[in-house]
Every structure is written in structure tokens, then in C-alpha cells.
C-alpha positions as CSV (number, residue, x, y, z in Angstrom):
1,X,-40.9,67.1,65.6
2,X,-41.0,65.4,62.1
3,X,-37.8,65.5,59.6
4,X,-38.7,67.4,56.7
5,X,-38.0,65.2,53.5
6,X,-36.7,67.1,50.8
7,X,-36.4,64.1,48.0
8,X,-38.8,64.4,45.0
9,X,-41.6,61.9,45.1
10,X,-40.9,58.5,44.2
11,X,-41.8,57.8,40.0
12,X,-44.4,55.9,39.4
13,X,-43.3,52.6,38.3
14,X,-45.9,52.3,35.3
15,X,-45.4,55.8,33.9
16,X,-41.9,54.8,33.8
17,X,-42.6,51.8,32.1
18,X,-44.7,53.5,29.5
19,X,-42.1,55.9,29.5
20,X,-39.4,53.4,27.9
21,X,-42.7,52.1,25.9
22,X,-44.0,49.3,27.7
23,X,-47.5,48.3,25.5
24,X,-49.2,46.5,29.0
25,X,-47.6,50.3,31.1
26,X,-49.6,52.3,28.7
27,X,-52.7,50.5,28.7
28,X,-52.5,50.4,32.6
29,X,-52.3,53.9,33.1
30,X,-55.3,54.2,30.2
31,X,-57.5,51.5,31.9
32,X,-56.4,53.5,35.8
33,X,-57.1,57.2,34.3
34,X,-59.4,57.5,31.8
35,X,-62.9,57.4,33.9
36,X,-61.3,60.2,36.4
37,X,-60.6,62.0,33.8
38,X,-63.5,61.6,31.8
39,X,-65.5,62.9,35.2
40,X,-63.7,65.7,35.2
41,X,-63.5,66.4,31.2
42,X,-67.2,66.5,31.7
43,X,-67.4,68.7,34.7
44,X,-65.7,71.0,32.6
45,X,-67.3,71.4,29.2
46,X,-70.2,69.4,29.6
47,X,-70.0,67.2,26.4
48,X,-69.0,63.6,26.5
49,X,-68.4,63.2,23.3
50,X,-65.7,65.9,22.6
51,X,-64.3,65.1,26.0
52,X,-64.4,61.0,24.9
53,X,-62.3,62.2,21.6
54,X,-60.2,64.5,23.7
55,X,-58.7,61.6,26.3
56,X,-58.3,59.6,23.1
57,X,-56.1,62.1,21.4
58,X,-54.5,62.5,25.0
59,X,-53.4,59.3,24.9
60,X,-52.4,58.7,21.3
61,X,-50.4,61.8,21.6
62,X,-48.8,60.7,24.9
63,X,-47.8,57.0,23.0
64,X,-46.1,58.9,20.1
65,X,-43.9,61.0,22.2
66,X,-43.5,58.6,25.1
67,X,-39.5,59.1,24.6
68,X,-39.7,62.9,25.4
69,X,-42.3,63.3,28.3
70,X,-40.7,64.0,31.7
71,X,-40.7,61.8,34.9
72,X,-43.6,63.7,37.2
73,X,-44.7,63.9,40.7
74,X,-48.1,62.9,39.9
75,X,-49.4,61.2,36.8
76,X,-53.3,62.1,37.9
77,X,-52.3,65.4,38.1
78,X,-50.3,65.6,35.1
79,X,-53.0,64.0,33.1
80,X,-56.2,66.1,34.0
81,X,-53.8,69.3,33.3
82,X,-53.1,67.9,29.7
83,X,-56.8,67.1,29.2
84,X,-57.9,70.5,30.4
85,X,-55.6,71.9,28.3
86,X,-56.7,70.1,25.3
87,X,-60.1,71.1,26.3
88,X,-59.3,74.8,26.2
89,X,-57.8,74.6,22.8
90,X,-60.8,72.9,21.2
91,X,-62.5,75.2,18.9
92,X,-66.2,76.9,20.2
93,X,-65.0,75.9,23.6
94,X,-65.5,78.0,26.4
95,X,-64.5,76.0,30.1
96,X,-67.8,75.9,31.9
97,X,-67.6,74.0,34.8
98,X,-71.0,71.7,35.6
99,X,-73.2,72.7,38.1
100,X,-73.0,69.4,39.9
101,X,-70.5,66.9,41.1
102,X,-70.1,63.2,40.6
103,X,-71.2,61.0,43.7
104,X,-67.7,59.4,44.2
105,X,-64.4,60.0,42.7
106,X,-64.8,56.3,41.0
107,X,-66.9,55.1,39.0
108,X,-69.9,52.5,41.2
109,X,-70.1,48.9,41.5
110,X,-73.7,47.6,41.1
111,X,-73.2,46.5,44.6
112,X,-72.7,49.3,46.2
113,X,-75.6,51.1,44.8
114,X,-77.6,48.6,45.9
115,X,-75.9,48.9,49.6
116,X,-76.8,52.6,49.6
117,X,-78.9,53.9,52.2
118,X,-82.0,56.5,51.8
119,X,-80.5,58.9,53.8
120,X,-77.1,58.7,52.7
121,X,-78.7,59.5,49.1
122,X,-80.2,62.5,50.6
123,X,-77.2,63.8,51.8
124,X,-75.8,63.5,48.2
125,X,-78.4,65.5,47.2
126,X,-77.8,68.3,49.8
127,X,-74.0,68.4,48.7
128,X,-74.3,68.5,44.9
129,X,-77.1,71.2,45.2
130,X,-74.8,73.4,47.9
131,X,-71.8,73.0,45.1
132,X,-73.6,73.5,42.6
133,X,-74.5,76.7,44.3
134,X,-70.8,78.0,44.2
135,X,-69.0,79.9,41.5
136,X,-67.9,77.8,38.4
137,X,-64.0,78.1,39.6
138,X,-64.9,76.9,43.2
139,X,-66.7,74.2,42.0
140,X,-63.7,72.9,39.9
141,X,-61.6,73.5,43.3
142,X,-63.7,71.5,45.1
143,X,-63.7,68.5,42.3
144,X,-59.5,69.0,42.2
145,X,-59.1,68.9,45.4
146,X,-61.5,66.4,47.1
147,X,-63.1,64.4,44.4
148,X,-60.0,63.5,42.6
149,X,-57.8,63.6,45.6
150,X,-55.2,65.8,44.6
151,X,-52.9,68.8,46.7
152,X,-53.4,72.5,46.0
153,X,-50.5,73.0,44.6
154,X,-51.2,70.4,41.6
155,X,-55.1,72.0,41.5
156,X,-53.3,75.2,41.1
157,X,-51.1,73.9,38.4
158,X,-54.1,72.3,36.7
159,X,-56.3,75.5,36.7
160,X,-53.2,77.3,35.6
161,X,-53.2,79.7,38.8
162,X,-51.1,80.7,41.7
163,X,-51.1,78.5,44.6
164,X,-52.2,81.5,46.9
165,X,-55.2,81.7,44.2
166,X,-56.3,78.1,44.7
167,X,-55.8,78.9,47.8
168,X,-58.4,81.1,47.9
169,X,-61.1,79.6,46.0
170,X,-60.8,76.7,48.0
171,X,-61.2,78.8,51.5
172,X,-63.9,80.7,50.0
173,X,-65.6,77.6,48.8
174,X,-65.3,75.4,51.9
175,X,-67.1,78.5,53.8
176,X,-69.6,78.6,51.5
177,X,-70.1,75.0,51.6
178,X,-70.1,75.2,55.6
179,X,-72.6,78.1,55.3
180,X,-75.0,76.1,53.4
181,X,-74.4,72.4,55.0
182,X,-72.9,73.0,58.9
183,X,-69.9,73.0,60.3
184,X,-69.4,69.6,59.5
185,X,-69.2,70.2,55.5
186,X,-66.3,69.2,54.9
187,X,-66.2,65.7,56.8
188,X,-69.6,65.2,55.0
189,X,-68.3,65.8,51.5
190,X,-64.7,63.6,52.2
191,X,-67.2,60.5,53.8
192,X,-69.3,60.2,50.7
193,X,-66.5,60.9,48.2
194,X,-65.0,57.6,50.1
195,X,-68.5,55.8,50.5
């Protein structure tokens, strides 16, 4: 039986180094964050360039009161929950999330794309059309949660919902998903995420 650990998560070493204003700290967690983020920015209101201008305000804002911001569990999480909330705000916006997905979670090397198999491309394919096929919310679940790796919990926090409500749109989605792709939906989408 495994001992439950009650101890917060460790800190991050670099967000405490930015935290205490560390110039190479920042830049790392700018140069480690900003294309997850802007993936997700754009999955949510579809225009690069606000979403560009929004990470960069993010982070300006994020040097200038380094002194004040709290330690937290996840800096990824704690991030895309800033920039979605900075998203919100912006004037004329309303949160639509994208109809696809993003291949990976990172960015490709040149090499890989070249590596890429025709049939692995088709399976792509078959997962971004079944997602995009789900309800905006679901979608951004299933980009939380399995594209940018993170718990339910912090996807909850992010979408500013209750766990059980994440919950939720991450059951309902996954069945969907296994409705449209096989029982094997969810192995498919975590091995191409990874691939």
C-alpha cells in the first residue's frame, strides 16, 4: 500500500529564481512557456496576434511584480490561467475554443516531420476531426489535460470550474472521443501527443 505524501510540491527552482529577480530565471521560464502557451492562447480565441501581445503583457506584468507573486505548484498551470484570464478581459473577446488541436504539445523539429509516417499522419487527422467534433469546453479539456499535460484539478482551476465539472467534461469527452475513434482513443491521442 503506498504512503500518502502530504508535502506541497517541491518549487520550481527557476520560478524562484525569477521570483527574487534573476534576469537569466525569467527569460528561462519565457523561452520554456511561451510556445505552450501561445498553442493554447490560440486554441482559445483564434488570433495570434492579440494572443502574441497578450503573453508579452503576461510577462512584462509578471517582471514588474516578481516581489509579490506566490510560490505555486505548477508554473504551466499557473501561467495558461493568467493568459486565459488576460484573454477574457480583452475587449470584443468572446473565448471560442478552435475546432482543432495542435499535433504535439511542442512545437516540431524539422526532423521529425520528416520521420513521420503516412499513416501516423492519418491518424492525426482522424483525432483532430473527432475533437473538433466535441463541444468548445470539451475541446479545451482535452488540450488541458492531455496536450499540455496537466491534472484536472489545475484544468479546473484554469477554466475557472469545479473539479467535479472538469470532471465531467473530460468523461463526457473521452466517450465521445471513444465513440468516434475505438476503444483505444485514448492511448491513440496520449501516443501521438508524445510522437
Amino acid at each position: 500500500m503506498p504512503i500518502l505524501n502530504n508535502m506541497p510540491p517541491a518549487a520550481d527552482p527557476v520560478w524562484e529564481a525569477f521570483r527574487q529577480g534573476d534576469r537569466d530565471a525569467f527569460a528561462q521560464l519565457y523561452d520554456e512557456h511561451a510556445p505552450p502557451l501561445i498553442v493554447y492562447g490560440i486554441r482559445v480565441s483564434r488570433d495570434e496576434g492579440m494572443v502574441r501581445d497578450a503573453i508579452q503583457d503576461l510577462f512584462i506584468e509578471l517582471w514588474r511584480s516578481r516581489g509579490r507573486i506566490p510560490a505555486v505548484g505548477s508554473v504551466r498551470g499557473y501561467l495558461l490561467k493568467a493568459l486565459r484570464y488576460k484573454l477574457m478581459r480583452k475587449a470584443g473577446v468572446r473565448m471560442r475554443y478552435a475546432d482543432t488541436l495542435p499535433d504535439q504539445a511542442d512545437p516540431v523539429h524539422p526532423e521529425a516531420i520528416l520521420l513521420e509516417q503516412e499513416d501516423e499522419s492519418l491518424r492525426r487527422q482522424r483525432i483532430r476531426e473527432a475533437i473538433g467534433q466535441l463541444p468548445q469546453r470539451q475541446q479545451e479539456m482535452i488540450n488541458l489535460r492531455f496536450y499540455q499535460g496537466l491534472s484536472t484539478e489545475e484544468a479546473a482551476e484554469i477554466m475557472a470550474i469545479h473539479y467535479q465539472s472538469a470532471a465531467n467534461l473530460l468523461h463526457r469527452g473521452v466517450t465521445h472521443l471513444r465513440q468516434l475513434l475505438g476503444p483505444n482513443a485514448l492511448a491513440l491521442i496520449i501516443l501521438l501527443r508524445e510522437g
